[in-house]
The first five atom37 places (N, CA, C, CB, O) and aatype in JSON, in Angstrom:
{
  "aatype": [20, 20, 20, 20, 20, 20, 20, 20, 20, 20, 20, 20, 20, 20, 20, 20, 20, 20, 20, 20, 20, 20, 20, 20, 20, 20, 20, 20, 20, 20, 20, 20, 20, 20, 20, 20, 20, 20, 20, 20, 20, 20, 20, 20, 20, 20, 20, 20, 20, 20, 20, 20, 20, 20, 20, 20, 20, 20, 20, 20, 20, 20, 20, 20, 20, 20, 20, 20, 20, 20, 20, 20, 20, 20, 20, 20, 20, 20, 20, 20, 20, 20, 20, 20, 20, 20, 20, 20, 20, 20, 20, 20, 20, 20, 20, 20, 20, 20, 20, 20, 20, 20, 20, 20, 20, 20, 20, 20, 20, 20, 20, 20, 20, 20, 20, 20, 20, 20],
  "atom_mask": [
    [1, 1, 1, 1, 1],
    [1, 1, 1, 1, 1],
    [1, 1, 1, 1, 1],
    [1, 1, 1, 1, 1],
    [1, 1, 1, 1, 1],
    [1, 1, 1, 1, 1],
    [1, 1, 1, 1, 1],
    [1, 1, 1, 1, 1],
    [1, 1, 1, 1, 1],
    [1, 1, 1, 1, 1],
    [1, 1, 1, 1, 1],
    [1, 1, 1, 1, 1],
    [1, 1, 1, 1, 1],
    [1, 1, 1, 1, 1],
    [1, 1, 1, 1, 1],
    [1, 1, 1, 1, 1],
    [1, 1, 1, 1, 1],
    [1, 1, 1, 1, 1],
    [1, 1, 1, 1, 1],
    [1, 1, 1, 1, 1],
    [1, 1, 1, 1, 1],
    [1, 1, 1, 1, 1],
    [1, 1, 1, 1, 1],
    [1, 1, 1, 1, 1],
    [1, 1, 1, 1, 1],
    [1, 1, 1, 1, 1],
    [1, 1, 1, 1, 1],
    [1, 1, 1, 1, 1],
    [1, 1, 1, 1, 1],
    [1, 1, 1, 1, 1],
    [1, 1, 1, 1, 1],
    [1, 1, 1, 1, 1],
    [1, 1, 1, 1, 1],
    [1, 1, 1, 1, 1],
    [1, 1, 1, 1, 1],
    [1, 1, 1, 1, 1],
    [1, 1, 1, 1, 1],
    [1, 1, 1, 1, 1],
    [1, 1, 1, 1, 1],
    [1, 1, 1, 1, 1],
    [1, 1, 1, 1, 1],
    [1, 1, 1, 1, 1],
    [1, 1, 1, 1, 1],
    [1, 1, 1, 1, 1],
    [1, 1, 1, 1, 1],
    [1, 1, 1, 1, 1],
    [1, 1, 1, 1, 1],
    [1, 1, 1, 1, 1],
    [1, 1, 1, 1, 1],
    [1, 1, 1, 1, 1],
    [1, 1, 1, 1, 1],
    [1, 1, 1, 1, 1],
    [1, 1, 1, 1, 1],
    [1, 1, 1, 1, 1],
    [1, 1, 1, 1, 1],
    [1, 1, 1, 1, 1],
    [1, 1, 1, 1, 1],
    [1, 1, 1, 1, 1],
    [1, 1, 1, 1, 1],
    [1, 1, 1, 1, 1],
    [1, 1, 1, 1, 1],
    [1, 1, 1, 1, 1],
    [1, 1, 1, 1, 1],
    [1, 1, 1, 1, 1],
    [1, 1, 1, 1, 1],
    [1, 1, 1, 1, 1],
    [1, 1, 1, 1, 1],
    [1, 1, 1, 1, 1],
    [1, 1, 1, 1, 1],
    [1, 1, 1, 1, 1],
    [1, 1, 1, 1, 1],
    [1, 1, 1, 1, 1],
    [1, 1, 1, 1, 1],
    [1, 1, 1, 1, 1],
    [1, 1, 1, 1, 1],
    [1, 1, 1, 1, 1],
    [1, 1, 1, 1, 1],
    [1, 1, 1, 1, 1],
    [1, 1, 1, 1, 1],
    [1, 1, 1, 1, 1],
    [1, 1, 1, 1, 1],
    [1, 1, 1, 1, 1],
    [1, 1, 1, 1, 1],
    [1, 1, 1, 1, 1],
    [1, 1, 1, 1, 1],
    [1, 1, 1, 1, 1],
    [1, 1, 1, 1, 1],
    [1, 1, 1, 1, 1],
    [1, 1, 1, 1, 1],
    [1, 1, 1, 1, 1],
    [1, 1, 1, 1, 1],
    [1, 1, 1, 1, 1],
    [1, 1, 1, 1, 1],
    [1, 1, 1, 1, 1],
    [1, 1, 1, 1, 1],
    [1, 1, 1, 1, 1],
    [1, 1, 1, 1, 1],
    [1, 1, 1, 1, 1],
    [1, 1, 1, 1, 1],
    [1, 1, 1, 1, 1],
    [1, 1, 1, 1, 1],
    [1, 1, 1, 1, 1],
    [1, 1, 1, 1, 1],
    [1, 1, 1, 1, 1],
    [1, 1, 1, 1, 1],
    [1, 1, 1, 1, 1],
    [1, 1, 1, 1, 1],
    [1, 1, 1, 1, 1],
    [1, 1, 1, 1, 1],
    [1, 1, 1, 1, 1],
    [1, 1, 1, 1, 1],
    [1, 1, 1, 1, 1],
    [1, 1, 1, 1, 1],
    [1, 1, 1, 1, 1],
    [1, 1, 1, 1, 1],
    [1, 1, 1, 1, 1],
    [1, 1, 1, 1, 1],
    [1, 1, 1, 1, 1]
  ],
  "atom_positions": [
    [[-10.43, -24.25, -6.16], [-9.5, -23.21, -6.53], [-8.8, -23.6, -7.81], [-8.49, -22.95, -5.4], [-8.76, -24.78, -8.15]],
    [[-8.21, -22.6, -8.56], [-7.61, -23.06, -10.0], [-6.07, -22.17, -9.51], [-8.71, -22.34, -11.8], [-5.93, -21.17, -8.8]],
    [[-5.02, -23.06, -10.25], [-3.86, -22.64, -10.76], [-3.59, -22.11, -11.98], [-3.21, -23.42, -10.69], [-3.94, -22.85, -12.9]],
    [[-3.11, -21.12, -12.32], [-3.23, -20.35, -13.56], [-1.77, -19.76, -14.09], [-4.28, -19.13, -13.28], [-1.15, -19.11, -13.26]],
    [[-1.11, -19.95, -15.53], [-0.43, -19.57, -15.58], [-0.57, -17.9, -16.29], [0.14, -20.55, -15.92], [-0.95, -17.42, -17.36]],
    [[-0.02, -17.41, -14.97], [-0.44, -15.91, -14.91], [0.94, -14.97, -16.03], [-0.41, -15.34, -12.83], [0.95, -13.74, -15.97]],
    [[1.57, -15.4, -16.58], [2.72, -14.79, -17.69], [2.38, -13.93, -18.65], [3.33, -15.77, -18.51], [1.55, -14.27, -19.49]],
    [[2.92, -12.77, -18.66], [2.82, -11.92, -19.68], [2.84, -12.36, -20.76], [3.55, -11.12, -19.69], [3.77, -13.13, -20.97]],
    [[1.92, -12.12, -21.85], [2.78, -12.64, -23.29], [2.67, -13.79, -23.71], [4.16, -12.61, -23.28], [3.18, -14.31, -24.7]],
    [[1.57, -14.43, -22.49], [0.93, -16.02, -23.08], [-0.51, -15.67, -23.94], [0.42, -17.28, -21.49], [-1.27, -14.71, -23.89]],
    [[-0.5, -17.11, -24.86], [-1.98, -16.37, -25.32], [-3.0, -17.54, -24.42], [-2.35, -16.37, -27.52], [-2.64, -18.61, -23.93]],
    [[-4.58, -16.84, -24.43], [-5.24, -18.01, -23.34], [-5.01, -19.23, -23.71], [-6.77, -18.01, -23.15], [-4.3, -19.99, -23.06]],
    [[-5.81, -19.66, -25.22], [-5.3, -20.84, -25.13], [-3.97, -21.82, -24.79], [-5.54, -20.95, -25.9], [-3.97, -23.05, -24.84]],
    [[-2.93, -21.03, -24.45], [-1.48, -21.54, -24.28], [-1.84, -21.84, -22.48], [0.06, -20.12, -24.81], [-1.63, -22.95, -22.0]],
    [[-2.26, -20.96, -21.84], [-2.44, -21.04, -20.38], [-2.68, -22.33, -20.08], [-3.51, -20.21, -19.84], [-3.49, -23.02, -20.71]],
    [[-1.96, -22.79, -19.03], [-1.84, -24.06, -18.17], [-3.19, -24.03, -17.04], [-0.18, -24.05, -17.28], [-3.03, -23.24, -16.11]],
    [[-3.99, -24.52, -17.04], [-5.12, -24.13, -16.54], [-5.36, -25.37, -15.43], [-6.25, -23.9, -17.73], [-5.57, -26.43, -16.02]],
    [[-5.37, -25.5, -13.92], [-5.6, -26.73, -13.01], [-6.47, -26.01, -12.05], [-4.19, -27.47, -12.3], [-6.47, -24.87, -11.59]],
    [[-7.27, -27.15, -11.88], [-8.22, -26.71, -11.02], [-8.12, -28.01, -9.58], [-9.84, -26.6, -12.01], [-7.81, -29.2, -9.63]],
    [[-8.49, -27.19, -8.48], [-8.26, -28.42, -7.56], [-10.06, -28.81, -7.08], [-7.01, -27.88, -5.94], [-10.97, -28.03, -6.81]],
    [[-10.05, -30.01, -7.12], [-11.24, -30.19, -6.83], [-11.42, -30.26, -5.33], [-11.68, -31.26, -7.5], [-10.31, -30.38, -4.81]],
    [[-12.59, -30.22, -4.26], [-13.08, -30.49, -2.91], [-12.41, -31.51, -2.42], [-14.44, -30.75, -2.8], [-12.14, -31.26, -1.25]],
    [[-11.91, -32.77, -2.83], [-11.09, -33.85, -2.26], [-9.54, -33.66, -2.51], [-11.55, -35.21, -2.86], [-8.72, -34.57, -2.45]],
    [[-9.31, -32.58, -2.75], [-7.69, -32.1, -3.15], [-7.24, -32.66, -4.56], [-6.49, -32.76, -1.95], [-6.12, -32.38, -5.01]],
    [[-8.16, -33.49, -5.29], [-7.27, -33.61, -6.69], [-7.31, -32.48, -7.74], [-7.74, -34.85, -7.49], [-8.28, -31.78, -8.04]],
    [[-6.07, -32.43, -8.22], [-6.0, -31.33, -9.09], [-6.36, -32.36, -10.48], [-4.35, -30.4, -9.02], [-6.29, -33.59, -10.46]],
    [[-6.74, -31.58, -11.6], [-7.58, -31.81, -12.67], [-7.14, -30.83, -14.03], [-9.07, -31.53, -12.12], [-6.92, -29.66, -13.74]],
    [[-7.04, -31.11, -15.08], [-7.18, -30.03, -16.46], [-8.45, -29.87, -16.54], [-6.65, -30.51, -17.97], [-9.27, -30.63, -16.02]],
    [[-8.73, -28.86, -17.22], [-9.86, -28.15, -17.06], [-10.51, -28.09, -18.89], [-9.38, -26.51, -16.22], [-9.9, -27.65, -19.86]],
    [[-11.74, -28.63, -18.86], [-12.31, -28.66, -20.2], [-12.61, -26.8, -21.11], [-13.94, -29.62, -19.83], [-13.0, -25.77, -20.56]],
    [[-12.28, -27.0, -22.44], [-11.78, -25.77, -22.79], [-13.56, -24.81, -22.5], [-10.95, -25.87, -24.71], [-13.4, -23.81, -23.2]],
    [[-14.41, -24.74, -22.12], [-15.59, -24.56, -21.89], [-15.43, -23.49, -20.39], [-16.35, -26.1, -21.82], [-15.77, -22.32, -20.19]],
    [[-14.8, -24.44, -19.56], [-14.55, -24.02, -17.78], [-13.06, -23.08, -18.28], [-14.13, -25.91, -16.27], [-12.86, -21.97, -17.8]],
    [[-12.09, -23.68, -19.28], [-11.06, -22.81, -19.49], [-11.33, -21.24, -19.97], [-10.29, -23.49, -20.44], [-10.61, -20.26, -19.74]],
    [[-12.35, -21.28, -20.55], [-12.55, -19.79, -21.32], [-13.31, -19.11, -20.46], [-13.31, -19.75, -22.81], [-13.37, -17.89, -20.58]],
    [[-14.08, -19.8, -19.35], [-14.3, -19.14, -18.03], [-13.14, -18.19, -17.19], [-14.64, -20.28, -17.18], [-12.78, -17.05, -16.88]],
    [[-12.9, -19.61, -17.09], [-11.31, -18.72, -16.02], [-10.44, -17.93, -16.61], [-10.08, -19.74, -15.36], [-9.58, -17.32, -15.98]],
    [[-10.6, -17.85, -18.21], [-9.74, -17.38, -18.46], [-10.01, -15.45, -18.84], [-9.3, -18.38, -19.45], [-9.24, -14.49, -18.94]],
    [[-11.6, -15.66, -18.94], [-12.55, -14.95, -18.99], [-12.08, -14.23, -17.36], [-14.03, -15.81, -19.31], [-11.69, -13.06, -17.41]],
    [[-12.11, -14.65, -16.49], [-12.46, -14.07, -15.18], [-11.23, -13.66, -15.06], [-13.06, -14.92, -14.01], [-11.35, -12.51, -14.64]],
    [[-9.82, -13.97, -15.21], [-8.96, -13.92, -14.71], [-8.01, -13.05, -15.54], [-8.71, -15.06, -14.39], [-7.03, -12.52, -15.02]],
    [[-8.34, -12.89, -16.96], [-7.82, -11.86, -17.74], [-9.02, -11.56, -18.69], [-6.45, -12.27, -18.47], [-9.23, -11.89, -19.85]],
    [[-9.58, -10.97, -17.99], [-10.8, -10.09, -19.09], [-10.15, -9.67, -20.6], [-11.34, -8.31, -18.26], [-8.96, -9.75, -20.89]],
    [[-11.46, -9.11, -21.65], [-10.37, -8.41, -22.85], [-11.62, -7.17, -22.97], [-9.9, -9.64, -24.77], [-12.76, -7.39, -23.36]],
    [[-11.27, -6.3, -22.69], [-12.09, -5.01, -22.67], [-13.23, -4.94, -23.98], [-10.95, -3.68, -22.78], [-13.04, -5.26, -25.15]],
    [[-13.86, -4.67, -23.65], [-15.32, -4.57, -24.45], [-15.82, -5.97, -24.94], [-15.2, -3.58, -25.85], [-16.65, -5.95, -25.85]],
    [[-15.35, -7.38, -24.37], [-15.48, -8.55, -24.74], [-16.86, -8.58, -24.07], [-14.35, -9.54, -24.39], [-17.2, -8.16, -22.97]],
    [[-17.61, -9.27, -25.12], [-19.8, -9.75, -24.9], [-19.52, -11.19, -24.04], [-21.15, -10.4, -27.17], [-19.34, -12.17, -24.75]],
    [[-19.47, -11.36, -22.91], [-19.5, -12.97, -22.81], [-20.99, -13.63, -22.59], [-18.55, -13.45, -21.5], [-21.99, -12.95, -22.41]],
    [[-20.98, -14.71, -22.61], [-22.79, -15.58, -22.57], [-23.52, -15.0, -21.61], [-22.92, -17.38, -22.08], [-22.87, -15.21, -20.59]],
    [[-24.33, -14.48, -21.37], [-25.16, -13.73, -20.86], [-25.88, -14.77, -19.18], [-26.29, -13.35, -22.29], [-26.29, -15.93, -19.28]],
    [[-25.86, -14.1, -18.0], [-26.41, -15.22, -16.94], [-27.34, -15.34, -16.68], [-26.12, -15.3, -15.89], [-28.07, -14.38, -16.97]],
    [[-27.82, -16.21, -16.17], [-28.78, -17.01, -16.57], [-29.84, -15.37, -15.44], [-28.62, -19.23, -15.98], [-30.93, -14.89, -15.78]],
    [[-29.18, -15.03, -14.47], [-30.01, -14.11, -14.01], [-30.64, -12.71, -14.72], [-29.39, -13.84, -13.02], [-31.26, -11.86, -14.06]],
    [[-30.43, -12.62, -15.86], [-30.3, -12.02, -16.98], [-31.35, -12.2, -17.81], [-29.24, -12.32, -17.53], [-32.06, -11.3, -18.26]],
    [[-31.46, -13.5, -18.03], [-32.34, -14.52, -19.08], [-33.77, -14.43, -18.46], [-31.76, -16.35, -19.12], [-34.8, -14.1, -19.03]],
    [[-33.64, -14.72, -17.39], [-34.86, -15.01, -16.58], [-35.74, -13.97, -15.62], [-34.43, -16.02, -15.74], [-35.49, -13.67, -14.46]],
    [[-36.54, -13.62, -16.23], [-37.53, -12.59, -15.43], [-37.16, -13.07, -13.8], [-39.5, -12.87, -15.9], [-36.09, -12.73, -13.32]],
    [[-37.85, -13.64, -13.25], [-38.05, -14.41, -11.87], [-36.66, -14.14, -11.22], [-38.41, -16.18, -12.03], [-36.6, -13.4, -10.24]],
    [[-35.36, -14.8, -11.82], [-34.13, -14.25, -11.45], [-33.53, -12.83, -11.68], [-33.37, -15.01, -11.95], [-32.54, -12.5, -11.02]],
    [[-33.94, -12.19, -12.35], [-33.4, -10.96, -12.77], [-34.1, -10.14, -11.45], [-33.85, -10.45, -14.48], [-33.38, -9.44, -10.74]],
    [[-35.53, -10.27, -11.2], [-35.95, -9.52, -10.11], [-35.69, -10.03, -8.88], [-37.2, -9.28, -10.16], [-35.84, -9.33, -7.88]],
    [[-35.37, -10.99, -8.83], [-34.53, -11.6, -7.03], [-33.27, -11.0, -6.83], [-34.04, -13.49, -6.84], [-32.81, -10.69, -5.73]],
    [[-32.57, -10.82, -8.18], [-31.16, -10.36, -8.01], [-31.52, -8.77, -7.72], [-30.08, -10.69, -9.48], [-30.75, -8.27, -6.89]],
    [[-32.47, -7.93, -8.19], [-32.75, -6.62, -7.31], [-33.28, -6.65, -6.4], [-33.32, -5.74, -7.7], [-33.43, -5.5, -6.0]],
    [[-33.81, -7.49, -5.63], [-34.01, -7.34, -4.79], [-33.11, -7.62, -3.42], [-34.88, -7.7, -5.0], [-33.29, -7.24, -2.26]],
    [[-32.07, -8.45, -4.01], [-30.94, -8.65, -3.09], [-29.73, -8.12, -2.57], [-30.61, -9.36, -3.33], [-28.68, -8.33, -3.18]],
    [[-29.74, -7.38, -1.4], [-29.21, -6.56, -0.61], [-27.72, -6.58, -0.76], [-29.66, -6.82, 0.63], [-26.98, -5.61, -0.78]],
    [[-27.34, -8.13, -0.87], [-25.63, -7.88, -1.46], [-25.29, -7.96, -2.77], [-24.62, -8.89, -0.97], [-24.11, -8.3, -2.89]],
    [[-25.79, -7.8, -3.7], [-25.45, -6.95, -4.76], [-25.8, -5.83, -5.13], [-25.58, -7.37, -5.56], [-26.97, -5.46, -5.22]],
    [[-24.48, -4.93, -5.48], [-24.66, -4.1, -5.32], [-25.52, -3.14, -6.84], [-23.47, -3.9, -4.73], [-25.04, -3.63, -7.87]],
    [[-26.18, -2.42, -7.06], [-26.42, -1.89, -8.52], [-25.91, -1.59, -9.35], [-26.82, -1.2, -8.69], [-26.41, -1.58, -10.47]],
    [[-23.88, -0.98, -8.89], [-23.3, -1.36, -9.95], [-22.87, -2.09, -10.5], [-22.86, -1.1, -10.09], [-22.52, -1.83, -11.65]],
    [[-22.64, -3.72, -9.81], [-21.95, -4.26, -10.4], [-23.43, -5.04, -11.02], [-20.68, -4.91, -9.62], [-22.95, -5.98, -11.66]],
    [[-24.67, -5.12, -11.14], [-25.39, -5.35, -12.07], [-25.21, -4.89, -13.12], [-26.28, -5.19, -11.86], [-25.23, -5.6, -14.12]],
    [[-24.97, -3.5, -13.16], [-24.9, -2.74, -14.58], [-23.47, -2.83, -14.98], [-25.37, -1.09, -14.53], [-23.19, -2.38, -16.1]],
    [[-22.44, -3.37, -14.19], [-21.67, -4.01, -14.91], [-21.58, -5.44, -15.65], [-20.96, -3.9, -14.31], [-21.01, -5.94, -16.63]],
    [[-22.27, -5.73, -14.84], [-22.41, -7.66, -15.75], [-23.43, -7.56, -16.49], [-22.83, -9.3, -14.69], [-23.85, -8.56, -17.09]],
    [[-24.08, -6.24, -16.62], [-25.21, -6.54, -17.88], [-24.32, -6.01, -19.24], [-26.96, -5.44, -17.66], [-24.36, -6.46, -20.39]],
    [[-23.57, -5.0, -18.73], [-22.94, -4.6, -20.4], [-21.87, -5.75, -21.12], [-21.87, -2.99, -20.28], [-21.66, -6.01, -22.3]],
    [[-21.23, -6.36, -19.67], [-20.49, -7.95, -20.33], [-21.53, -8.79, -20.66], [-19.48, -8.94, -19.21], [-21.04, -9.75, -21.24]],
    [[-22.5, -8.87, -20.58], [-23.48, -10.34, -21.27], [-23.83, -9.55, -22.28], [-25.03, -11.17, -20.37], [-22.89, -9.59, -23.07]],
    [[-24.91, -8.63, -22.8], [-24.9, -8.22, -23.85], [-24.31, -6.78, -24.8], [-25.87, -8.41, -23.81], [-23.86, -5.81, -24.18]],
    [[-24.36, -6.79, -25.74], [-24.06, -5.61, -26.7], [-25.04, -4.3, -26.63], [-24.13, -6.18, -28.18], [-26.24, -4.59, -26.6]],
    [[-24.8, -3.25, -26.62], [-25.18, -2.61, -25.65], [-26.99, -1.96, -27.07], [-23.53, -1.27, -24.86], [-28.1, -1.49, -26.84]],
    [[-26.38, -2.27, -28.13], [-28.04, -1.79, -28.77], [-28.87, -3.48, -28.81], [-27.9, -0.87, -30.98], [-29.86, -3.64, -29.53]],
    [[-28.37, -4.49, -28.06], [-29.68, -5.58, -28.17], [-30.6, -5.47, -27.1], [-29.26, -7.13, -28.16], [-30.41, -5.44, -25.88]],
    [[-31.85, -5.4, -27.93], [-32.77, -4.84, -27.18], [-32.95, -5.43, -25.7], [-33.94, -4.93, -27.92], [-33.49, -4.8, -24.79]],
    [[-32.38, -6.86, -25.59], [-32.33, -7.53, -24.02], [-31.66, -6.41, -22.99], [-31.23, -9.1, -23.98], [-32.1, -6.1, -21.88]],
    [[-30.64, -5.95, -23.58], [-29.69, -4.53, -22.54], [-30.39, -3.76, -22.44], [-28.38, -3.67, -23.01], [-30.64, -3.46, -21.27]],
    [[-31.05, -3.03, -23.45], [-32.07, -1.92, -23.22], [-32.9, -1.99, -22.06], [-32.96, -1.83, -24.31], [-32.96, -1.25, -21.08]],
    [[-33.73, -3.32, -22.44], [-35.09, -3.53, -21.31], [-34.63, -4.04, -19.81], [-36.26, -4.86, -21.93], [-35.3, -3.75, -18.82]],
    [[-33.38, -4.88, -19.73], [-33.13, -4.66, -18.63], [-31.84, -3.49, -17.72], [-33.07, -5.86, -18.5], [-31.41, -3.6, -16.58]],
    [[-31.55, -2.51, -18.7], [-31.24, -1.37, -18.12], [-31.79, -0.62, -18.01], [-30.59, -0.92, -18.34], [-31.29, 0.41, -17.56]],
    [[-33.08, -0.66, -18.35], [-34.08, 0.43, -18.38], [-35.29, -0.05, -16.91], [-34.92, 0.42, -20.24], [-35.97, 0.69, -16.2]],
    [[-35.1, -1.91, -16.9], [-35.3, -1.94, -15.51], [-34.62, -1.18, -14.08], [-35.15, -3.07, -15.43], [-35.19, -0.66, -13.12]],
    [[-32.55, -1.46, -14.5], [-32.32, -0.82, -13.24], [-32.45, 0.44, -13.26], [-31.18, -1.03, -12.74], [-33.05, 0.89, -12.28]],
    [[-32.09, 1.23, -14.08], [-32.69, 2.67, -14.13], [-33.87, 3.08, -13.35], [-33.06, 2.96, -15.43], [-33.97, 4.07, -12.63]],
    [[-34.63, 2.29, -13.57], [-35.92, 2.74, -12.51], [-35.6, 2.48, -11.12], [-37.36, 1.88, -12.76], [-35.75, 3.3, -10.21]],
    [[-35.11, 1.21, -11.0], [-34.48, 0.84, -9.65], [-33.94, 1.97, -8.36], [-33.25, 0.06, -10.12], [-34.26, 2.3, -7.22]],
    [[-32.72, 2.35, -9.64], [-32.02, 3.63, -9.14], [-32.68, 4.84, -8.79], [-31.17, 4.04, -10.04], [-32.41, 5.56, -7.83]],
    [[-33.55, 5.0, -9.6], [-34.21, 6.49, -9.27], [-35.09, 6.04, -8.07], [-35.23, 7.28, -10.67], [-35.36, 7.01, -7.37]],
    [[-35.7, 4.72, -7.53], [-36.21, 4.72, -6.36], [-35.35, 4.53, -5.34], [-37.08, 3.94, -6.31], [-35.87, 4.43, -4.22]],
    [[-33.93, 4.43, -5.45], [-32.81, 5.14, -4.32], [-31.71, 5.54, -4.0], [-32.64, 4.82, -3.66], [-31.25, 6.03, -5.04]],
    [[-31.12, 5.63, -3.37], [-29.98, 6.24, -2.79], [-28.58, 5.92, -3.38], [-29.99, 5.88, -1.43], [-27.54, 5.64, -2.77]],
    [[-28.86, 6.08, -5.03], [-27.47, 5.51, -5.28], [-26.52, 7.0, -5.51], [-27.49, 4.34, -6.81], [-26.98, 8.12, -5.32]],
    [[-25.17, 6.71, -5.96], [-24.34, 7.47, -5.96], [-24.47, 7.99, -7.77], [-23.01, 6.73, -5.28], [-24.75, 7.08, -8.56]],
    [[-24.31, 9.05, -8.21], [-24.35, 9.4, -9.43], [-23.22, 8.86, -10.2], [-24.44, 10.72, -9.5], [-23.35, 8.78, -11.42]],
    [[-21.95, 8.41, -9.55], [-21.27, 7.56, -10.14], [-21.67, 6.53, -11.35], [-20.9, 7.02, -9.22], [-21.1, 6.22, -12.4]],
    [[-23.34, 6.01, -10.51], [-23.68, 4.92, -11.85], [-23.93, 5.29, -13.34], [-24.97, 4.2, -11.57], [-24.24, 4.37, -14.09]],
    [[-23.84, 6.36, -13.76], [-24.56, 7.6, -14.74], [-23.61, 7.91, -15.46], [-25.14, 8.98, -14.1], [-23.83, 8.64, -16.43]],
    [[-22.0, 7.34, -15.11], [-21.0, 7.37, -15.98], [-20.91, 6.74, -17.61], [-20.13, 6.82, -15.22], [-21.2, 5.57, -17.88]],
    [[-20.61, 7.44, -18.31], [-20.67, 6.84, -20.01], [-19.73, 4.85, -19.73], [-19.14, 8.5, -21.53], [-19.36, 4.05, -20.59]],
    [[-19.68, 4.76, -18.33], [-19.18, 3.33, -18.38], [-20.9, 2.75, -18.95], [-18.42, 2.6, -16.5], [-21.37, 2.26, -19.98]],
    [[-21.35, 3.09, -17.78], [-22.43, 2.56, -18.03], [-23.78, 2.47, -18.6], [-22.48, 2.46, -17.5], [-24.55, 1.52, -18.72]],
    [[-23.91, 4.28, -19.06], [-24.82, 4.75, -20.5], [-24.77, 4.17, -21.2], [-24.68, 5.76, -21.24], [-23.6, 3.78, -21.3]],
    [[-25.67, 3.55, -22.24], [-25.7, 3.53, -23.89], [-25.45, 4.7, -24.13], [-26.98, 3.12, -24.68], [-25.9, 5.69, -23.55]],
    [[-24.31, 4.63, -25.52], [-24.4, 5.85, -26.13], [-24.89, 6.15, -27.33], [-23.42, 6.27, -26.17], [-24.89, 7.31, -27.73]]
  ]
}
């Protein structure tokens, strides 16, 4: 678990960042794991972050559709945070879930300009 200084009006790098490790020691956190958490914990709207590795990888990209607890939107949400939405990597794999979707039962919700290229 991490401790975070959650204050209005800090900038990330200023954030006090502790993480507790499995044997209870708490730890500072290398600026690498910091821009993680800091990433997760205060997003910045339309920010590209490093793309996952399930993303990268054919073999993983199709295990992750095929897996029952994730859900399809929040794929097509972590694909528009890893890449920019005209590199052709977003294209080909939104144009994978797209097909996905049309073989089922999703809600038209996903079809929102959140998640269109425009």
């Amino acid at each position: 678990s991490s401790g975070i200084n959650a204050e209005y009006g800090v900038a990330n790098e200023d954030r006090y960042i502790a993480t507790r490790s499995v044997d209870g020691t708490l730890y500072h956190n290398a600026h690498p794991d910091r821009d993680s958490i800091n990433g997760s914990f205060f997003p910045v709207p339309d920010q590209i972050y490093p793309p996952l590795e399930m993303f990268e990888e054919e073999a993983r990209f199709l295990e992750a559709l095929r897996n029952p607890e994730l859900s399809l939107a929040s794929l097509f949400n972590l694909l528009g945070r890893s890449y920019p939405r005209e590199d052709p990597r977003y294209k080909a794999r939104f144009q994978q879930l797209a097909e996905r979707v049309n073989g089922s039962n999703v809600d038209s919700i996903l079809f929102s300009p959140h998640f269109i290229p425009l």
